[in-house]
N, C-alpha and C positions, 0 to 999 in steps of 0.2 A: 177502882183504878182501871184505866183502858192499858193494852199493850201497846208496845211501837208496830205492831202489824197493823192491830185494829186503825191507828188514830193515822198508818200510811195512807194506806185501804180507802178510807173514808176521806182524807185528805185529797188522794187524785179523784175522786169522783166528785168534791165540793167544788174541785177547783174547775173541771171539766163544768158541771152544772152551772156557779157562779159567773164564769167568763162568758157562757154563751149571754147574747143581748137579752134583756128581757125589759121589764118593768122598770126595774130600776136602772139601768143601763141606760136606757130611751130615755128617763128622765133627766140622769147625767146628765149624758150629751145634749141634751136639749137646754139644760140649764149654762153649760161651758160653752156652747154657741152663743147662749143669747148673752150671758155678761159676765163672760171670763172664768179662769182658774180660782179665785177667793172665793167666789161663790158656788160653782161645783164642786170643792170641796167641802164646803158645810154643808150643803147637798147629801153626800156621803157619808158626814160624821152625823147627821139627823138619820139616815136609810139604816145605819150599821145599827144606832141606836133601837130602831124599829127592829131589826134582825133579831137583836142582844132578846128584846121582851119575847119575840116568837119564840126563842131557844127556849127560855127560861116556864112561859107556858104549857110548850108542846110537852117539854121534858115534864117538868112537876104532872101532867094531865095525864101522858099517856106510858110513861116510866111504869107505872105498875100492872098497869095493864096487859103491855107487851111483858112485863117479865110473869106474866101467868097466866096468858091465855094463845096459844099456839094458833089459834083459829086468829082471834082477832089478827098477831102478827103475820100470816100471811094475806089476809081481808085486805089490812093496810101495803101492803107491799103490792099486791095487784091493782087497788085504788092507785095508787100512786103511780105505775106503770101506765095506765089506763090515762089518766090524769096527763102524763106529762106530754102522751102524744096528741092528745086535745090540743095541750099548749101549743106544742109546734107544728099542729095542722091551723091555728087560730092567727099564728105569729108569718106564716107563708100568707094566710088569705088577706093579713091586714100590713102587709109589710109595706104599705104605703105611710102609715101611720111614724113607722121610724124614717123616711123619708120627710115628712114633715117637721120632725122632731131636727132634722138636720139642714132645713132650710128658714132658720130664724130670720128674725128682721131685726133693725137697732137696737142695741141693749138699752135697758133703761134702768135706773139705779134699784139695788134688790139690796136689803141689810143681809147680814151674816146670819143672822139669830131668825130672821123669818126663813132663810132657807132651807137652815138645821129644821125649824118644826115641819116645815114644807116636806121635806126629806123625811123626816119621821112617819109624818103620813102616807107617804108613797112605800117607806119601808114596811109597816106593822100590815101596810093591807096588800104586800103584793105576796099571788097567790104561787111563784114559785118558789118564795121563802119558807110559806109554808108547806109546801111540795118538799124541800129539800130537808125540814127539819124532820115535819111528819110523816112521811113515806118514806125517803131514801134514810134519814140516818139510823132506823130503827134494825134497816139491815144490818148492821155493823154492829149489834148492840150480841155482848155473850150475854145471853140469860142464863146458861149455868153458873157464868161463874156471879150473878147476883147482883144489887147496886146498879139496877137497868139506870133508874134515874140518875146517880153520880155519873153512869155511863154516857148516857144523854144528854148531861148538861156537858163533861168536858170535851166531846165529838163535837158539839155544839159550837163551844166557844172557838175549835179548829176552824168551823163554816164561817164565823164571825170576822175572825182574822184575815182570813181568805177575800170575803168579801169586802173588808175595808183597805185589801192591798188592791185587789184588783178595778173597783168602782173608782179610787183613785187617780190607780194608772190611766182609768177612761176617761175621766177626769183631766187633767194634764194632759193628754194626749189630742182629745176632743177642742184643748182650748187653742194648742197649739195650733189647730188643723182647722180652724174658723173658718178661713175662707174659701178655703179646697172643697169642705162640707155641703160649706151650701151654695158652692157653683154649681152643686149638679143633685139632686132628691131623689136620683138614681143610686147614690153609691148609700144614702142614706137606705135607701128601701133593699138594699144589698143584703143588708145584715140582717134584717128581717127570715129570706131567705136559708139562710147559712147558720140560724139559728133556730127556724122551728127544724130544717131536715135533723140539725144536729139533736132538737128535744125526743123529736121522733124516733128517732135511732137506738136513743140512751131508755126512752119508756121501751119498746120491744127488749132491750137489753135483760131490762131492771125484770121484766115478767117473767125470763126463764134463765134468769140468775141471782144471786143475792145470797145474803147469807144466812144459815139456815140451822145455826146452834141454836 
C-alpha cells in the first residue's frame, strides 16, 4: 500500500508534469480545433488508455528492479532528469509545431472509435508518459517498506487519473476557443515555450531532489 503523503507528493508533481503541453496535449488541441469537443474527447479516452498500458509495463518491468538495486534507482532518476530537460530544450526549439497544431483548417468528419485508437497511439508512444512513469514516479516509491510494484501500479493509476482529468479540461477548453486559436499560431507556439522552460526547470529539480528511501 502507498501513504497519503507518498500518493500527495507524487500527485502534485503528475499534475505539474501532466498539465504542462506536450505530446499529447498538442494532439488534443489539434484534434478539438479540427472537429470539436466529441472527438477530442475520445482522443483522451484512447491517450489515457495508452498511459493505463505504460503504467502497467513500466511497473511490472522495473518494480523489482528499483526495489533491489540502489544503483539502478538513482541511474534512473538522473536519466530522467537529464531526459526531461531534452524535452523542454526540444518543445522551445520546435514550438512552432504547437502553433500549427492550433491553426487548423475545416473539420471534416472523424468517427469516435478511430479517434480513441488514434489517441491510443499518440498515448502508448509519447515519450513523456514514459518519462513520468519510469523516472519520476520511482522517486516516490518506499523500497523499505517493499511491494515497489503494488507501489507503482497505484502511484500510477494517480498519473492516470490526472491525466484523463486534465487532457479533458484541454479538450473542452480547446474546442470552446476554436476560433481565438487559430486567429493567431502565435498564441499556439506560446505554449511551446511555457512548457519546455517549465520541463527544464522540473529536470534540474528532479536531479538534486527526489526521494531517497
Amino acid at each position: 500500500m502507498i501513504t497519503i503523503e507518498q500518493a500527495l507528493a507524487f500527485g502534485v508533481a503528475a499534475l505539474v508534469l501532466i498539465a504542462i503541453p506536450g505530446p499529447s496535449v498538442v494532439f488534443t488541441i489539434g484534434r478539438a480545433l479540427a472537429y470539436g469537443w466529441r472527438v477530442a474527447l475520445a482522443t483522451v479516452v484512447g491517450n489515457t488508455l495508452g498511459l493505463l498500458a505504460i503504467v502497467v509495463l513500466v511497473a511490472v518491468g522495473l518494480g523489482v528492479v528499483v526495489e533491489e538495486s540502489i544503483v539502478v534507482y538513482t541511474a534512473i532518476k538522473l536519466a530522467g532528469a537529464a531526459y526531461l530537460v531534452w524535452l523542454g530544450v526540444q518543445a522551445i526549439r520546435h514550438r512552432r509545431s504547437f502553433g500549427t497544431a492550433a491553426d487548423s483548417s475545416a473539420p471534416r468528419h472523424l468517427g469516435v472509435v478511430t479517434a480513441a485508437r488514434q489517441g491510443f497511439v499518440v498515448g502508448v508512444s509519447n515519450p513523456k508518459a514514459f518519462m513520468i512513469i519510469g523516472a519520476v514516479l520511482p522517486q516516490f516509491v518506499d523500497r523499505v517498506a517493499g511491494q515497489v510494484t503494488s507501489q507503482m501500479l497505484l502511484l500510477g493509476m494517480i498519473a492516470v487519473t490526472i491525466g484523463l482529468l486534465s487532457d479533458s479540461l484541454w479538450a473542452v477548453v480547446a474546442s470552446g476557443l476554436r476560433s481565438w486559436f487559430a486567429g493567431s499560431p502565435r498564441r499556439g507556439a506560446s505554449l511551446g515555450v511555457v512548457g519546455g522552460t517549465s520541463m527544464i526547470g522540473l529536470g534540474v529539480g528532479l536531479a538534486v531532489t527526489g526521494h531517497r528511501r
